[in-house]
C-alpha positions in Angstrom: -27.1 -3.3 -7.4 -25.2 -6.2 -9.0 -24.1 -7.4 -6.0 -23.0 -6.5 -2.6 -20.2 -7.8 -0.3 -18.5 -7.1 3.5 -15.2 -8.1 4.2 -14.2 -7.9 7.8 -10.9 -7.8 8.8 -10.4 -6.2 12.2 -12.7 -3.9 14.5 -11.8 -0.7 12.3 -11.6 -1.1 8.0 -10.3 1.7 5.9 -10.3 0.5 2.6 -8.0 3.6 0.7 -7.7 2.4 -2.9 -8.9 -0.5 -5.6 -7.6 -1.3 -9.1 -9.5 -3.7 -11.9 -6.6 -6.3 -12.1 -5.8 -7.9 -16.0 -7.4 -11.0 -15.4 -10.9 -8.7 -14.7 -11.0 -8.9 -11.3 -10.9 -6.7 -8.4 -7.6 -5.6 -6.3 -8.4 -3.2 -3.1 -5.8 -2.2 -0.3 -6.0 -0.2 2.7 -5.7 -0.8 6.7 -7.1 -1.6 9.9 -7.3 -1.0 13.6 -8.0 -2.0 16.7 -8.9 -0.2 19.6 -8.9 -3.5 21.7 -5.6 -3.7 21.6 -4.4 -0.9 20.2 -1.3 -2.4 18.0 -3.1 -4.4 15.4 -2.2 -1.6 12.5 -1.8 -3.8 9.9 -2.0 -3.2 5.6 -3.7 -5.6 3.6 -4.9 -6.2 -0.1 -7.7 -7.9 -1.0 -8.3 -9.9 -4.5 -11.6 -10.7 -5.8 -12.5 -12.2 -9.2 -15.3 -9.7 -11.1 -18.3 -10.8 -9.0 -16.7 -9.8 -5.7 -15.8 -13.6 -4.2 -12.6 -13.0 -2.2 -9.7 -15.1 -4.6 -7.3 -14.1 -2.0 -6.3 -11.5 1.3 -3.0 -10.9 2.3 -2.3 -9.3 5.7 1.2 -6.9 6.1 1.1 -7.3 9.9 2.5 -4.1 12.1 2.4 -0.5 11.9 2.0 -0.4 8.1 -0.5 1.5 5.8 -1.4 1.1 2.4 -3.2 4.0 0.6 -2.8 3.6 -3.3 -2.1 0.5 -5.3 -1.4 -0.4 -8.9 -0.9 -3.5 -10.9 2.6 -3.6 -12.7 3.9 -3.9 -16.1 4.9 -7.5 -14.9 1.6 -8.2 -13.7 2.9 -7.7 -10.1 1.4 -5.7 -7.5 2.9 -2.4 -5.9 1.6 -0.7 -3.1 2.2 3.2 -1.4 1.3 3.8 1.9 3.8 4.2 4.9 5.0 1.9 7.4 6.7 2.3 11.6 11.0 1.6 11.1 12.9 2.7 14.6 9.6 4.3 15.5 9.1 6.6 13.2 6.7 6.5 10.6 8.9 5.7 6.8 7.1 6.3 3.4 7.0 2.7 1.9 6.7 1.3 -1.5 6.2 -2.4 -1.6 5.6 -5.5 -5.0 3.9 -8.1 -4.1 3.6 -11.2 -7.2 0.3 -12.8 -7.8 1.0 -15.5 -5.7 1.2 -13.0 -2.7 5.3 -13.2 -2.4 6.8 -10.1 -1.5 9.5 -9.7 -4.3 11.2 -6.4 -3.1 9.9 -3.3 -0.5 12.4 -0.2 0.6 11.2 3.0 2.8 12.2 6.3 2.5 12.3 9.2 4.2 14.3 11.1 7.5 12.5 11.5 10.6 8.5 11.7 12.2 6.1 11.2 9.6 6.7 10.3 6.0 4.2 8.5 3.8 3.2 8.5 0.0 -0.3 8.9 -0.9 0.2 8.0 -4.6 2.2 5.2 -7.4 2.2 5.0 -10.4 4.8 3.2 -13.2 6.9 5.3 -15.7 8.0 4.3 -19.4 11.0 3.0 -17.8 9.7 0.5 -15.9 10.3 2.7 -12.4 8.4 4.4 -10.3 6.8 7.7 -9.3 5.6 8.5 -5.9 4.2 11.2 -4.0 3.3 11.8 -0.4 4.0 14.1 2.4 7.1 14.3 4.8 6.7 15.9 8.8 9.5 17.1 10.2 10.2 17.9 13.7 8.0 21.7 13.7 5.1 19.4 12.7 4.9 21.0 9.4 3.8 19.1 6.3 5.7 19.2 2.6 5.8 17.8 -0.5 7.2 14.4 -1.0 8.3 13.6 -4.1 10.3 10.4 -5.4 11.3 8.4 -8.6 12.5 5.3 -8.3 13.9 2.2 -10.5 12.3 -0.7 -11.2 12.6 -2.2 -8.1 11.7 0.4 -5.9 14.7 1.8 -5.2 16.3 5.5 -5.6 19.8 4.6 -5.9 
């Protein structure tokens, strides 16, 4: 072992997806929960440099979920995952800038439970996604989006 390091965030840590970032370091996202209150859900990334030393954590408080990540063409970073809109759960695509500033997010889907599992960029400069949508039978199917640059479908 290199080395070995625990980051702890809340009671309950589901780290779902890491990258090697540009600069060498090391990008992970994922979520947490908390029994103890039971509405902590909250996203977060996590940057280290290549030895593990936490450069920087940024929290997405609320009902939000991140499950893959990838670092842009611009050296941004855009997240998958899904997040609660009107109480249902949206599929949710969100950039974040090195810096941590959120430069755009948008959420798609219709009803229940909609989330994306997978992102990645296209030639174009858009993005791919992929996930699963739950409609009101409780079913599961395909979801499948492509987006522009900015994350949106229109």
């Amino acid at each position: 072992t290199s080395w070995s390091k625990v980051f702890n965030i809340t009671n309950y840590d589901y780290p779902s997806d890491l990258i090697i970032t540009d600069d060498g370091g090391i990008l992970f996202g994922g979520y947490s929960t908390s029994l103890a209150d039971n509405q902590s859900e909250r996203a977060w990334i996590i940057k280290t440099d290549s030895d593990g030393l936490n450069e920087a954590t940024l929290d997405f408080i609320g009902h939000k979920y991140i499950y893959s990540v990838i670092e842009s063409n611009e050296n941004n970073f855009v997240m998958a995952g899904k997040k609660e809109v009107n109480s249902n759960m949206q599929a949710w695509i969100i950039c974040v800038n090195e810096a941590g500033t959120i430069q755009w997010e948008n959420t798609f889907g219709l009803e229940n439970e909609d989330l994306f599992m997978s992102v990645i960029q296209t030639s174009d400069g858009g993005f791919l996604l992929t996930g699963t949508s739950k409609l009101g039978s409780g079913d599961s199917d395909i979801f499948y989006i492509k987006t522009n640059s900015i994350g949106s479908a229109d």
